[in-house]
N, C-alpha and C positions, 0 to 999 in steps of 0.2 A: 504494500500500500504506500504510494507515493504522495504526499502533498505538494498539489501544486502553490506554491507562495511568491504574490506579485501587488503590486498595488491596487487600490483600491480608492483611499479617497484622496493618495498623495497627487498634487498638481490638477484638482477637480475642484475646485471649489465648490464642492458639494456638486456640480450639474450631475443632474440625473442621467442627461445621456453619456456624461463620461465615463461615470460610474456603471452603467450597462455596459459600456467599451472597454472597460477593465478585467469585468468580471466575464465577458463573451474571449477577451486573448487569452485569461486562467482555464473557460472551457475549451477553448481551442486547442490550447497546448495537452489538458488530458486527454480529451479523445485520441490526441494521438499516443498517447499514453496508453491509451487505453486499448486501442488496436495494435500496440505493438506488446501485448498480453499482462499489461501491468492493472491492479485497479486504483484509479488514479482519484482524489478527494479535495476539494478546497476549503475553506473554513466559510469563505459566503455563502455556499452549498448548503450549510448546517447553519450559518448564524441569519441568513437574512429572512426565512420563514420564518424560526421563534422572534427576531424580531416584530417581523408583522402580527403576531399570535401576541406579542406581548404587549403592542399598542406604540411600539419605539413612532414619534413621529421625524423621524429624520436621522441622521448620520450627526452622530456627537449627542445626541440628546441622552439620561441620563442612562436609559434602556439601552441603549446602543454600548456606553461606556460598561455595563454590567455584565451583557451576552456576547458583543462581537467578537473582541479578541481573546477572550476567556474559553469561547466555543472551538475557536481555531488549536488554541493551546493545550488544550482536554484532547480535540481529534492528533494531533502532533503525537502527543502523549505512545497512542496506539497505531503513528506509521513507521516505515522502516525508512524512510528517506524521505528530503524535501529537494524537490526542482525550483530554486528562484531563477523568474523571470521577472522582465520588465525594467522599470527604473526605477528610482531613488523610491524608499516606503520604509517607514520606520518600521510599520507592522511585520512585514515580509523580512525584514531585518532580523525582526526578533523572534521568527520562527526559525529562521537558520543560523542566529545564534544558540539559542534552544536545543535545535536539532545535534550541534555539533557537541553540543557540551552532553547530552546526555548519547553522544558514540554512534549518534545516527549517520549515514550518508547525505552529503549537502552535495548537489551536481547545480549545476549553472548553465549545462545544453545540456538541450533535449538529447543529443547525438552522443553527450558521455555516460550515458545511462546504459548499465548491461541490459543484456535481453533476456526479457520474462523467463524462469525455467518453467 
């Protein structure tokens, strides 16, 4: 199980469609993850329903500061490696910080990633 970790609200000021443009390059990259026999997971995946279930109205609100990055850090927990993409993201930072401290694989391409056995 791979996480994919990229940004998200870094360099959006908040726009909604950038934020779907973030989150659509994170889906992007696992599908291919995912066809090439990996099963590939983001933390928006997991935190942006319970957000909407919990009433979060927006990105930063208190909801948001309680489930987002807390949910990504919980799913990390149970992968075996994180793919950062993208650019500059404190979030995505501190999952491959995260990652590395507790002996996980950090790859940076897609293309240094062995293949699924």
């Amino acid at each position: 199980m791979i996480l994919v970790a990229g940004p998200y609200r870094s360099g959006t000021s908040d726009d909604p469609a950038l934020l779907k443009a973030n989150v659509r390059a994170m889906n992007d990259v696992a599908l291919d993850l995912f066809r090439a026999g990996h099963l590939p997971v983001t933390g928006e995946a997991l935190a942006l329903p319970l957000l909407e279930s919990a009433g979060s109205t927006g990105p930063g609100d208190a909801l948001f500061q309680e489930i987002f990055h807390p949910a990504a850090e919980r799913l990390l927990a149970r992968c075996d490696a994180v793919l950062r993409i993208g650019g500059p993201s404190e979030g995505a930072d501190r999952m491959t910080d995260q990652a590395r401290a507790a002996g996980k694989a950090v790859y940076a391409r897609l293309a240094d990633i062995p293949a699924a056995r």
